[in-house]
N, C-alpha and C positions, 0 to 999 in steps of 0.2 A: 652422621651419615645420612645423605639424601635417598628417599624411596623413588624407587623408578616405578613412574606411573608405567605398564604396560601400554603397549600400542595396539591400535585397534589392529586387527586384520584387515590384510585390504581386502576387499569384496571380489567375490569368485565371480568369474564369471565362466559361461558356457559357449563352447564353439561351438558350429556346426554345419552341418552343408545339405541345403534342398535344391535340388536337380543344374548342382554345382554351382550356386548363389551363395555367398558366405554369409551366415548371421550369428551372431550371440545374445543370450541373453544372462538373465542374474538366476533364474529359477532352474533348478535340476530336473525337473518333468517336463515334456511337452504335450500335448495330446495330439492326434493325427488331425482333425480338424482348424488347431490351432496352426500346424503345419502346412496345411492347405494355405488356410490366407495368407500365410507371409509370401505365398509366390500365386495366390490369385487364383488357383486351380478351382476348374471347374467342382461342383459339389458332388456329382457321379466318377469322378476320380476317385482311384484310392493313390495310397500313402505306404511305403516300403521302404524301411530300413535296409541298406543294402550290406551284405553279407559278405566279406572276401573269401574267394576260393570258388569251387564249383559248388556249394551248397546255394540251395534257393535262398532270396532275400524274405525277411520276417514281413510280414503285412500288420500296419499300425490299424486299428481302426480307427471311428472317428471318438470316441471319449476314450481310449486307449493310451495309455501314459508311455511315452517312450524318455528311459534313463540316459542325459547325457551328461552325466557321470562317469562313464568309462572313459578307460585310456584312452588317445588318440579323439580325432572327430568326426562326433557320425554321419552319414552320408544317408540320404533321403533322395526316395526320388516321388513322384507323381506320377500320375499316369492312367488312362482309360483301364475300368476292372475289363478281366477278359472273361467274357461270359458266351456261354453254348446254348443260350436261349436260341429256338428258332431253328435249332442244327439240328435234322434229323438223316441217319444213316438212310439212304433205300437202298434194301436188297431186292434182286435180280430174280 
């Protein structure tokens, strides 16, 4: 009787989507910085995991691992942080 060599596995790879640009890679972590450059984004951008439904999207930071290991593909976007520096109320 012949032994059946096993076969390798084919190698996983990852899907994913930044600010609707498709990419994959082989590693299950990405970090929010690494996120940045594959679409060039400015370095005062941040980085958000987008969330279906009415819930807020998760904010990646920049050495921040984000899992694309879950079901389905995740959805990233970039984008200017919103900051209230500079906003000041004047009351009357």
């Amino acid at each position: 009787m012949e032994e059946k060599t096993p076969r390798p596995e084919p190698e996983r790879t990852f899907k994913f989507k930044v600010d609707n640009k498709q990419f994959e890679q082989k590693e299950q972590f990405i970090t929010g910085a690494q996120i940045k450059a594959l679409v060039n984004a400015p370095a005062a951008y941040g980085v958000w995991l987008v969330v279906p439904g009415p819930a807020e999207d998760d904010e990646i930071g920049e050495n921040e691992k984000a899992d694309l290991g879950r079901p389905g593909v995740e959805k990233f976007i970039t984008g200017p942080k919103q900051t209230t520096e500079g906003c000041h109320e004047l009351s009357a």
